[in-house]
Structure formats: structure tokens, C-alpha cells
C-alpha positions as CSV (number, residue, x, y, z in Angstrom):
1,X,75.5,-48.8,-68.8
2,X,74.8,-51.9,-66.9
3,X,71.5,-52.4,-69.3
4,X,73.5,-52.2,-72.3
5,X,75.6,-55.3,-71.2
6,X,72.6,-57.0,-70.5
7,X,71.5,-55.9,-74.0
8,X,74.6,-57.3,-75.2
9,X,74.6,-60.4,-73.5
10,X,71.0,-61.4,-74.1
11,X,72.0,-61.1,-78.3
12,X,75.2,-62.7,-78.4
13,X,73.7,-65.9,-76.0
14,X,72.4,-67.7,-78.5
15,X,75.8,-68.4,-80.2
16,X,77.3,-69.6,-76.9
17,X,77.8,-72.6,-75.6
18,X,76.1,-73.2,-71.9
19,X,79.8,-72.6,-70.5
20,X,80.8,-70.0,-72.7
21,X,77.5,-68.4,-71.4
22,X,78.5,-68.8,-67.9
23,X,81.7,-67.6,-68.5
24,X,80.4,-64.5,-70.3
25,X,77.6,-63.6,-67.6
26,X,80.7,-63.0,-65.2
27,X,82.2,-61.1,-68.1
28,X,79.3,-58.8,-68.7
29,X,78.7,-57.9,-65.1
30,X,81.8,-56.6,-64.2
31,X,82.9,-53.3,-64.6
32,X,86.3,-53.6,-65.2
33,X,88.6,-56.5,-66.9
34,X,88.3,-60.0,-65.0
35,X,91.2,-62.2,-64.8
36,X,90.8,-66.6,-65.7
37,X,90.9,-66.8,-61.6
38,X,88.3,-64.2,-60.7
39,X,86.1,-65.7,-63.6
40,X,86.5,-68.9,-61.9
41,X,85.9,-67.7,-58.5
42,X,82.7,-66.0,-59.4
43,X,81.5,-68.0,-61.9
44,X,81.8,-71.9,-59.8
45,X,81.8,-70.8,-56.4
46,X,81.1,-73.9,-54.9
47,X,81.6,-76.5,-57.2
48,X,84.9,-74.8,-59.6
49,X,86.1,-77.0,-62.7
50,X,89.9,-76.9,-63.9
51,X,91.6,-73.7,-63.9
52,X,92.9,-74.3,-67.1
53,X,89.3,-75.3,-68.5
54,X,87.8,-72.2,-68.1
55,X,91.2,-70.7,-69.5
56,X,90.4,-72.5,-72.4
57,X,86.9,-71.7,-72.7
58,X,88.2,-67.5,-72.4
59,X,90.8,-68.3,-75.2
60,X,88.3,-69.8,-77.5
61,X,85.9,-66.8,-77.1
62,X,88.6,-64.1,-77.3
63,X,90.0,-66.0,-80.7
64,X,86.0,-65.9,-81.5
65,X,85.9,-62.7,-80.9
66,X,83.0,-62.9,-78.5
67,X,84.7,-61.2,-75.8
């Protein structure tokens, strides 16, 4: 199952912006639902931006429908 997320992810990349793509990589390794705080804490370990940033960024791809 895991390869058809990769699949996925490697198709729909190209329409994503680089932090939409970061965003998504989270997304499409995880096996259940993630919420804006896990994302974040996976995603920017070291270095996280604004919660409500990557909240954004997961609003404008759900309203996309890219995830």
C-alpha cells in the first residue's frame, strides 16, 4: 500500500508548491489521518514555522482538493 502513495505522491508533485510538497510527503507516509500539529512536528522538526502557516497551507490543499 505504501508504494501506491509513493505512486500518488510522485504524480500529484508537480502541481505543488515546495511546502505544499513538504506538507504532503508527511501526508502520504502516514497511515492514518494526521492532525496541523503532528504535520508540524514531523514535517519541521528542528526548525518549525507558524502553526497557523502550515494550517493554512492544509486548508488551501484540502479546498484544492489535493488531499
Amino acid at each position: 500500500m505504501q508504494d501506491m502513495f509513493e505512486a500518488v505522491g510522485k504524480h500529484q508533485a508537480g502541481n505543488l508548491s515546495d511546502a505544499e510538497l513538504e506538507i504532503m510527503e508527511v501526508v502520504w507516509r502516514s497511515a492514518a489521518p494526521l492532525t496541523v500539529r503532528e504535520v508540524l512536528e514531523r514535517a519541521y522538526p528542528h526548525d518549525p514555522p507558524a502553526y497557523t502557516t502550515v494550517q493554512t497551507v492544509m486548508n488551501n490543499l484540502v479546498t484544492r482538493k489535493k488531499a
